[in-house]
C-alpha positions in Angstrom: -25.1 42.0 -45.0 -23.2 39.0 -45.1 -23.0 35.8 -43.1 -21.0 36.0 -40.0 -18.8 33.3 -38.9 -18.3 33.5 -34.8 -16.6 30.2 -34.9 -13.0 31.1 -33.5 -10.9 28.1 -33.5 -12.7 25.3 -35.7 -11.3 22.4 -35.6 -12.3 18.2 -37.0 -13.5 16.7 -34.0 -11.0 13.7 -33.4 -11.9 10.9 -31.8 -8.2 11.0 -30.2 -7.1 14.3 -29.6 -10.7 15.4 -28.0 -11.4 11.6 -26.1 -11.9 12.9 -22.6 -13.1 16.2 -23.5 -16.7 17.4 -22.3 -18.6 19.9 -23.5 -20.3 22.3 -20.5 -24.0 23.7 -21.4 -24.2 27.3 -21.3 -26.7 30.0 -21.5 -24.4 32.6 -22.6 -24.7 33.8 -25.9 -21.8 36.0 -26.4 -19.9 34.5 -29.1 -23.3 35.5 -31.1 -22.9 39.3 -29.8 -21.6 40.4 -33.1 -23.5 38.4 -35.6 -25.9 41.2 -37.3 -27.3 38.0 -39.3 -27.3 34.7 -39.4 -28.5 32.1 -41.8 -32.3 30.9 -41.9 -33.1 27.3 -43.1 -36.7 27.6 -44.6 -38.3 25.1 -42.3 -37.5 27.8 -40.0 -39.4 30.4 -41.8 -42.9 30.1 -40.0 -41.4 30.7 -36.6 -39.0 33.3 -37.1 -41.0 35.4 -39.6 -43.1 36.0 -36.0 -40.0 38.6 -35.0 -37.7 38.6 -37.0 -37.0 40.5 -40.4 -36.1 37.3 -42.7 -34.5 38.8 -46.5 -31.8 37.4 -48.8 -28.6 37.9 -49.8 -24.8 36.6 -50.7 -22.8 34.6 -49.4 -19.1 35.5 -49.5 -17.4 38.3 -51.1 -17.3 38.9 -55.5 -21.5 37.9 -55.0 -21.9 33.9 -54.4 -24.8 32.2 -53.7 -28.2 33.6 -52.8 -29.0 32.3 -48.7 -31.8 33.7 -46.8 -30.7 34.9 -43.2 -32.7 37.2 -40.4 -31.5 40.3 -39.8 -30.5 40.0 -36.4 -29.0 44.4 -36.1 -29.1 47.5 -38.4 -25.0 48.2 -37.9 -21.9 45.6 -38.6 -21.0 43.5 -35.9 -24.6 43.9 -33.7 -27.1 41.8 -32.5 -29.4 43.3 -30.6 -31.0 40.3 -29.7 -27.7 39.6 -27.3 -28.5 41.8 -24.2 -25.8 42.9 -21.5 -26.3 39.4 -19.5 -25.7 37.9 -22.6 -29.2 36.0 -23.5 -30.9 36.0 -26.7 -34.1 37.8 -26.3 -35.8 36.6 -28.9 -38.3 34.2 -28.6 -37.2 32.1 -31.9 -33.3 30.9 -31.4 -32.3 30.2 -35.7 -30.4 26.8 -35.8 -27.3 28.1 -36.7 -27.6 29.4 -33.7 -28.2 26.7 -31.6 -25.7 24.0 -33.2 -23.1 25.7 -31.5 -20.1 24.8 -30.6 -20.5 22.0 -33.3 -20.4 22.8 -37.1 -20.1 21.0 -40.5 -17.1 21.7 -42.8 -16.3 21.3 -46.3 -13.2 18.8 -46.8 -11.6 19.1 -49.7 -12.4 15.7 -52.3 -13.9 14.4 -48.8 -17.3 14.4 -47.2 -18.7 17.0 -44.3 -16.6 16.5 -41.5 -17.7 17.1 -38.1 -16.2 20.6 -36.2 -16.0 21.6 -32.9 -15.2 25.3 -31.7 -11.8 24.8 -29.5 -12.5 28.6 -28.1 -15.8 27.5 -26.6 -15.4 28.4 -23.3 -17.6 25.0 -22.0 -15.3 22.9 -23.7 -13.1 20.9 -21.4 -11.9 18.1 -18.9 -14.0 18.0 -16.0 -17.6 19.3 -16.3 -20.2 18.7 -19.0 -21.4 15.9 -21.5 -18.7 13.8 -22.7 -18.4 13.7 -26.3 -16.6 9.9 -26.3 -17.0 7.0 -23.4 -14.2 5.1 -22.1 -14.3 2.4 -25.3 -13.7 6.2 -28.0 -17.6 5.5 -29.1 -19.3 8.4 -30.0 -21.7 9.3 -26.6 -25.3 9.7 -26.8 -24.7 13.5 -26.3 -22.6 13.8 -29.2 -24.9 11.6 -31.4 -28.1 13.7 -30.7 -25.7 16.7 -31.8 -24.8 14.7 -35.6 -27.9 14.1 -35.9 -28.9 17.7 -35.5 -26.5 18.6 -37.9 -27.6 15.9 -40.2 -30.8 17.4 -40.3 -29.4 20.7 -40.6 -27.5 19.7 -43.7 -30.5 18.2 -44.9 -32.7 21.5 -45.0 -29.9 23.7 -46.1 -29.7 21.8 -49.8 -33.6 22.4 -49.7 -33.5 26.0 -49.1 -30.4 26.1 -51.9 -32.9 25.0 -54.2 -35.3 27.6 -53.1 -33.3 29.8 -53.6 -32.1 29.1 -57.2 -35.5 29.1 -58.1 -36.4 32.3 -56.8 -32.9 33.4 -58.7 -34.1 32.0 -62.1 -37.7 33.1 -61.8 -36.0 36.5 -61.6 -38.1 37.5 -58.4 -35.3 38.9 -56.2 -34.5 42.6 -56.3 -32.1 44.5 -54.3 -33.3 46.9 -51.4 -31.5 49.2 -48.9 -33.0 49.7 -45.4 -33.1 52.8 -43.8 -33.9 53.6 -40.0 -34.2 57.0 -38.7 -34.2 57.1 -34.9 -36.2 60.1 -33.5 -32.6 61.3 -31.8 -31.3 61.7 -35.5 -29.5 58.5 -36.3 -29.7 57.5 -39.3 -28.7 54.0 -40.3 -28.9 52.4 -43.9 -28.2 48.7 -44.3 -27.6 47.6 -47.9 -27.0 44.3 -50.1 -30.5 43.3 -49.2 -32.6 40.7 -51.7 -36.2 41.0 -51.5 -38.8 39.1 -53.8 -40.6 41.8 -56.2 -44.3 41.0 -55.1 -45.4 42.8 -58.9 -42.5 40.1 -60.3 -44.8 37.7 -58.4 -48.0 38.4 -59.7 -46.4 38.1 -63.0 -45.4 34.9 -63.1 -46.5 32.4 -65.5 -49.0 30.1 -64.3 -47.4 27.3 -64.7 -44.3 28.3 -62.6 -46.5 29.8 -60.0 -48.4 26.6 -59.5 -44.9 24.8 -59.2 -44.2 27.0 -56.3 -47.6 26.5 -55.1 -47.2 22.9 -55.1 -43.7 22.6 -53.7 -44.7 25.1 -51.0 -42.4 27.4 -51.5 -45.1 30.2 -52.6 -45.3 30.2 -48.4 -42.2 30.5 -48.1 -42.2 33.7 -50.2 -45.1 34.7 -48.2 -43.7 34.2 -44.9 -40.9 36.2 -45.9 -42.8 39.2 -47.1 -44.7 39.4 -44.2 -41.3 39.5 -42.4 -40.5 41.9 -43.9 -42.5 44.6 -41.0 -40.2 43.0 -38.3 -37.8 45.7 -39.4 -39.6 47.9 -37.3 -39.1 45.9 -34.5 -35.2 46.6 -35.1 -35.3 50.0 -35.0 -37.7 49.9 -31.8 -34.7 47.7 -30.5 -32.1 49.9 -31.5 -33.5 52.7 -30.3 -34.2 51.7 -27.0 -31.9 53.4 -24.2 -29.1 52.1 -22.2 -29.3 50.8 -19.1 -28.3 53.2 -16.1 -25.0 51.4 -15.4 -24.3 50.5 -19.3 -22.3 53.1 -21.6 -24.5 54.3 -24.4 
């Protein structure tokens, strides 16, 4: 699994080029439709641990850094969260999710910069929430969205360090899923992190009392007991195609 990346056409936001353009609301989510994961910030944990299967893994190819993300489809390039009218059926939207079409991006010797899809389809001159008034100030709209990315940034460096931790504790360990449908599918999903819960156990007091304290022993424990949403998947996957949709 790896982290998928439905931005089309990122581009800086630019307080010239993009000065009358609005941005539409939608409740389409089908530039998500082939995301079979997406990134979990571990504030996020305690809701989306409720339905969804929340593991680790990494990010980028040649192994990079561990990230958690929830397993959003057992094949590459599904969500089956996305149905045919294009909503997300879960109950739980993940942030990654739901700061689209905005994103933060790495500048080279720079700071984040602010990005905004251009292939959004609610992007444009008439309709929708400007992003600049008529003086090229930032718009309430727009500020509510940096300062949803702010905050966004903000718990992503948080669950980095979780995750580090977990990597120098030596707690992950690699797992493949496997679903077997009762029509005789099979489907295995691989490059999965899990934390060894007899690795836990073992731990020396004095770094399980860190985790303890930190509250990231939780965490952990949220994510085990995600770890039965796979289930829910497979229940998902298995489920049969509307009348008028091709299997």
């Amino acid at each position: 699994m790896s982290e998928p990346m439905y931005y089309e056409k990122p581009v800086l936001l630019d307080r010239t080029k993009h000065r009358r353009r609005k941005v539409k609301a939608s409740t389409s989510f089908a530039f998500a439709r082939k995301a079979n994961s997406v990134y979990l910030a571990g504030v996020e944990f305690g809701e989306a641990c409720k339905e969804y299967a929340v593991v680790f893994t990494r990010a980028g190819a040649g192994g990079g850094k561990v990230v958690p993300v929830v397993m959003l489809g057992l094949r590459s390039r599904e969500n089956l969260f996305v149905d045919a009218e294009n909503r997300w059926t879960g109950r739980y939207i993940p942030a990654f999710v739901r700061r689209y079409p905005f994103v933060l991006a790495d500048l080279p010797g720079q700071s984040l910069g602010v990005c905004i899809d251009e292939a959004y389809a609610g992007l444009n001159d008439q309709e929708g929430e400007p992003l600049f008034d008529d003086a090229g100030q930032d718009t309430p709209f727009l500020r509510n969205a940096l300062d949803f990315l702010t905050q966004y940034q903000r718990e992503y460096l948080r669950t980095e360090a979780f995750c580090q931790k977990l990597e120098q504790a030596g707690l992950l360990t690699e797992m493949n899923a496997r679903a077997d449908l009762v029509d005789g599918r099979t489907f295995t999903v691989g490059s999965l992190l899990v934390v060894d819960e007899k690795k836990l156990l073992a731990l020396p007091d004095a770094t399980a009392l860190s985790l303890f304290r930190s509250g990231e022993m939780h965490l952990i424990s949220m994510h085990l007991l995600s770890l039965s949403n796979m289930q829910r998947l497979v229940d998902r996957l298995a489920r049969p195609a509307p009348a008028d949709q091709p299997a």
